[in-house]
C-alpha positions in Angstrom: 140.3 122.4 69.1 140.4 125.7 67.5 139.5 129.4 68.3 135.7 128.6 67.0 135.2 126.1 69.0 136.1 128.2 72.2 134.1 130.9 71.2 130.5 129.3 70.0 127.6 130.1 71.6 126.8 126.4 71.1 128.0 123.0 72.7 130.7 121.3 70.9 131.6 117.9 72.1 134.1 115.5 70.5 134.1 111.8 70.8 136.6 108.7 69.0 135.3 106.1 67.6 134.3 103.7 70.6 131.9 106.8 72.2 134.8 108.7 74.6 134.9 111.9 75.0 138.0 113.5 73.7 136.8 117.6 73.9 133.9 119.8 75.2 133.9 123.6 74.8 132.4 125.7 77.3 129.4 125.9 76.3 128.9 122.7 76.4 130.5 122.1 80.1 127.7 124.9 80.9 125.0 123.1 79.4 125.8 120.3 80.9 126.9 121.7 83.9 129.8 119.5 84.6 133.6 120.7 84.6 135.9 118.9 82.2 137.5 117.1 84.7 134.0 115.8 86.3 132.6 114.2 83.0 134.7 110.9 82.7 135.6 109.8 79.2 132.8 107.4 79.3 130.0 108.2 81.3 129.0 111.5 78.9 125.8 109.9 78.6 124.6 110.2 82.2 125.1 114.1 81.7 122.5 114.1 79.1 118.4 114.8 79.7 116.7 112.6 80.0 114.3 114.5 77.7 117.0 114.0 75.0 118.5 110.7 75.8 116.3 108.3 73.4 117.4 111.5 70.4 121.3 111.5 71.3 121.5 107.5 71.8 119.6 107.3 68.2 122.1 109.9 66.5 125.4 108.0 68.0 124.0 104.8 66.9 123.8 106.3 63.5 127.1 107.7 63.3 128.8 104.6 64.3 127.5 103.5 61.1 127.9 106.5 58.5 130.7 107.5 60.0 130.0 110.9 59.5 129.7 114.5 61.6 126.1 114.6 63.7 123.7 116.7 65.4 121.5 116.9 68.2 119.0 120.2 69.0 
């Protein structure tokens, strides 16, 4: 990733195609307070809130089919 995303006061994570995680920055390692090596390529999900679940699981479902860049606040 590049200098921004090591910087940003935000969470940045990066997944492929099939939902693995390829990249978090810091912040978002903090906000999920997990260390890269603890959050397995797969199991990303079981780091979020529960609060937010339903809203993540709705904007990946989305993106699998616009194929586009998303967002969750």
């Amino acid at each position: 990733m590049n200098l921004l995303a090591l910087i940003a006061p935000v969470g940045i994570l990066h997944f492929d195609h099939t939902g693995k995680l390829c990249y978090a920055n810091e912040r978002a390692l903090e906000m999920l307070v997990k260390r890269q090596e603890e959050i397995s390529p797969s199991g990303w999900l079981d780091a979020i809130d529960s609060r937010d679940l339903d809203a993540v699981i709705k904007e990946w479902e989305r993106l699998k089919i616009q194929k586009g860049p998303g967002k969750v606040e």
